[in-house]
Every structure is written in structure tokens, then in C-alpha cells.
N, C-alpha and C positions, 0 to 999 in steps of 0.2 A: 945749247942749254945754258940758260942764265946761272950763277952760281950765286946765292946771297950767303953773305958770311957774316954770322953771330957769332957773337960772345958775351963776355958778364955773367952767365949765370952760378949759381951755387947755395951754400946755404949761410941761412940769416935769420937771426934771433927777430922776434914777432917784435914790430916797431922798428925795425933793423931799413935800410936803404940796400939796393940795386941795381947797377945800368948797365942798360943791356942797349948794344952800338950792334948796329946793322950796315952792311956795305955791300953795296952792289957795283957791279962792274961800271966801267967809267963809259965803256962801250956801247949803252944803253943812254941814246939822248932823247927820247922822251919819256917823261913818269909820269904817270896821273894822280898816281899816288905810292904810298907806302906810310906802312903799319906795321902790327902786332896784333895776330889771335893768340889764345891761347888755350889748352885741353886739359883741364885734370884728367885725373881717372874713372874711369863710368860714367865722362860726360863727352857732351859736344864740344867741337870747335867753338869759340866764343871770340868777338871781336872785342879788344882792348882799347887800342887809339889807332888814330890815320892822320896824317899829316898829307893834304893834296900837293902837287906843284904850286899851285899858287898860296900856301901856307896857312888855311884853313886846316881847322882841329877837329874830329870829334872823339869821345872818349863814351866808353860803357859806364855808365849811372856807378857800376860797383867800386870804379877806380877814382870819378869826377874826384878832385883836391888830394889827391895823392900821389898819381901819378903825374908825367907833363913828358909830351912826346916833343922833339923836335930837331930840327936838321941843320946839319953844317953847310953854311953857306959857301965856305970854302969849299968843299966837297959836297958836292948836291946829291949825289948817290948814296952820303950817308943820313943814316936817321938814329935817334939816342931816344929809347924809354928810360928818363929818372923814376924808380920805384920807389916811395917813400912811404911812411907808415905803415908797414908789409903788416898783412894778417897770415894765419897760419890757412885761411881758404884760398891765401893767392898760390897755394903750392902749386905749378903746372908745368908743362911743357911749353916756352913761348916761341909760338914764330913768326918770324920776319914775311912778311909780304910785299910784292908789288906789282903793282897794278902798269901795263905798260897794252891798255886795251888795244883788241878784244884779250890780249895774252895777263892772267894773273903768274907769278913766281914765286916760289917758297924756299925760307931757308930751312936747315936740316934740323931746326927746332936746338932750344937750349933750357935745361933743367932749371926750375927754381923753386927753394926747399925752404919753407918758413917754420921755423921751429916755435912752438908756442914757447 
């Protein structure tokens, strides 16, 4: 079983910044990708950003110029959400994804709490 380990989260004043660092095993030599969903409460899963192996982006319309996902080249297993401009709707659960097809991985989710 893959282990992805997050951190960063907590809480932060509305306009306030976030980075949340995802690490996957070094063990793991192919990614296809890796991302960020994320779950308020009484909703779905929602896709955040993706960053592919080959370092193509894409980003959910809610977050476009706010957020900016992106991976340590020294460490290719890892990936960083910069959250910037936080609203009080980004409050959720976020987790780490990755794609290492046909197999998706999940990390164990990490809070983020935007206080208006």
C-alpha cells in the first residue's frame, strides 16, 4: 500500500495563504500524475490542481490565479499546493492524489479552515 503524506493544513484568516506539501514514496518510479481533490461538507469530491510527469497543469475554474500547484524537481515524488487569496468556501478536507495507472493513491486528507 502506497503511503502519501500531507501536511500544511490548518487555519487562516480569509485572504490568508496555505501550503500544503505532498510526499510519496520514493519507491514509486512511475507517476502519471499527482494532485489535490478536495471535500467540504455535504459535497463531493472536487478536483483542485494536477500537475502530470511531464509538468503540465490543470486547475478547477474556482481556484484559476490563486492557487499554483507544483513539484520539486529534486524530489519528484513531491508536489506543493501554494493556496493564496483563501475564501471562507475553500474550507475542506484536501487530499493528495496519485495517479500511478491503472492504480489512483490517496493521502489521509488534511483540514483547511478559512475564517472569514
Amino acid at each position: 500500500q502506497v503511503q502519501l503524506v500531507e501536511s500544511g493544513g490548518g487555519l487562516v484568516q480569509g485572504g490568508g495563504s496555505l501550503r500544503l506539501p505532498c510526499a510519496a514514496p520514493g519507491s514509486i518510479l512511475s507517476i502519471n500524475a499527482m494532485g489535490w481533490y478536495r471535500q467540504a461538507p455535504g459535497k463531493q469530491r472536487e478536483l483542485v490542481a494536477r500537475i502530470t510527469s511531464g509538468g503540465s497543469t490543470n486547475y478547477a475554474d474556482f481556484v484559476k490565479g490563486r492557487f499554483t500547484i507544483s513539484r520539486n524537481n529534486a524530489k519528484i515524488n513531491t508536489v506543493y499546493l501554494q493556496m493564496n487569496s483563501l475564501k471562507p468556501e475553500d474550507k475542506a478536507v484536501y487530499y493528495c492524489y496519485l495517479q500511478n495507472l491503472p492504480r489512483t493513491y490517496w493521502g489521509q486528507g488534511t483540514q483547511d479552515t478559512v475564517s472569514s
